[in-house]
C-alpha positions as CSV (number, residue, x, y, z in Angstrom):
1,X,0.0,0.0,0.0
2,X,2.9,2.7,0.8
3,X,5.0,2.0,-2.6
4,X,1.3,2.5,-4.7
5,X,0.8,5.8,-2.5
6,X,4.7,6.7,-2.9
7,X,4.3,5.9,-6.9
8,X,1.3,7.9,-7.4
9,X,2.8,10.7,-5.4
10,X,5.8,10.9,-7.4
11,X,3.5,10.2,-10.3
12,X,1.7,13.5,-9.6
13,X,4.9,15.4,-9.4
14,X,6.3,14.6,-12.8
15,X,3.3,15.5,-14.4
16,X,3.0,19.2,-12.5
17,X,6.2,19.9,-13.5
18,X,6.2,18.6,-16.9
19,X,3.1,20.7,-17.4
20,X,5.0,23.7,-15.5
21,X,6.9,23.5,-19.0
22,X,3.8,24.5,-21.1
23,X,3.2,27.8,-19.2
24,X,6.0,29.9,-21.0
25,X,3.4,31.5,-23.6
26,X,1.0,32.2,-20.9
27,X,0.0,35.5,-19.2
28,X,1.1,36.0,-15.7
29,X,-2.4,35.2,-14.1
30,X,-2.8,32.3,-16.5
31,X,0.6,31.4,-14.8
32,X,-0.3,32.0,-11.5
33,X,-3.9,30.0,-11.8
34,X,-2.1,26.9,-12.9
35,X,0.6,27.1,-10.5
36,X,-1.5,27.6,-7.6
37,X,-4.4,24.6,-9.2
38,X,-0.8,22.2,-9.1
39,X,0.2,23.2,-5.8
40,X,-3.4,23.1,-4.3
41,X,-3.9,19.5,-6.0
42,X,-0.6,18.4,-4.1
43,X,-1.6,19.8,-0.6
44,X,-5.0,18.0,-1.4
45,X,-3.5,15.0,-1.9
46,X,-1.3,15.0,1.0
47,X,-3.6,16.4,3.6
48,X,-6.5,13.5,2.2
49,X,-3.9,10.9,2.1
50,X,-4.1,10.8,-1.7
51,X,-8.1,10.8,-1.7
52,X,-9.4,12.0,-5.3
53,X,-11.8,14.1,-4.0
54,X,-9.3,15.7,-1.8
55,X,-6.7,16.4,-4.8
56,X,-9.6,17.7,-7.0
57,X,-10.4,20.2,-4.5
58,X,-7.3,21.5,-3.6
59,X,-6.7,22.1,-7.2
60,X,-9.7,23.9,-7.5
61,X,-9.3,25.8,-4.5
62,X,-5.6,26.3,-5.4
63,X,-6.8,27.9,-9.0
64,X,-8.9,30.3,-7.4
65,X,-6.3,31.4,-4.9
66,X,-3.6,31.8,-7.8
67,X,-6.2,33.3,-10.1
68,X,-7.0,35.8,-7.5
69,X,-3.2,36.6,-6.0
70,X,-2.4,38.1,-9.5
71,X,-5.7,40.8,-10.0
């Protein structure tokens, strides 16, 4: 059960920052929105213990928060 978690985890983390990559032609609070959805979907996870629903949140709740920080 911990080496699925730990895989998924890491998993997670090579896809936010492979898709970190993409965000060169975006505007700043494009930039900031993504950044914040990756980093909310991470603290999600964690704090959920990998739940879906927890990630999903957080990277909604993230969005909004990185969306807003750049207005």
């Amino acid at each position: 059960m911990r080496t699925t978690k730990r895989c998924a985890t890491i998993a997670v983390m090579v896809v936010l920052m492979s898709s970190l990559a993409a965000c060169s032609g975006m505007s700043r609070q494009g930039k900031n929105t993504a950044i914040g959805a990756g980093a909310g979907a991470v603290g999600g996870a964690v704090l959920t213990g990998g739940s879906a629903l927890g990630t999903v949140g957080g990277a909604a709740v993230g969005g909004v928060i990185g969306h807003e920080v750049s207005k």
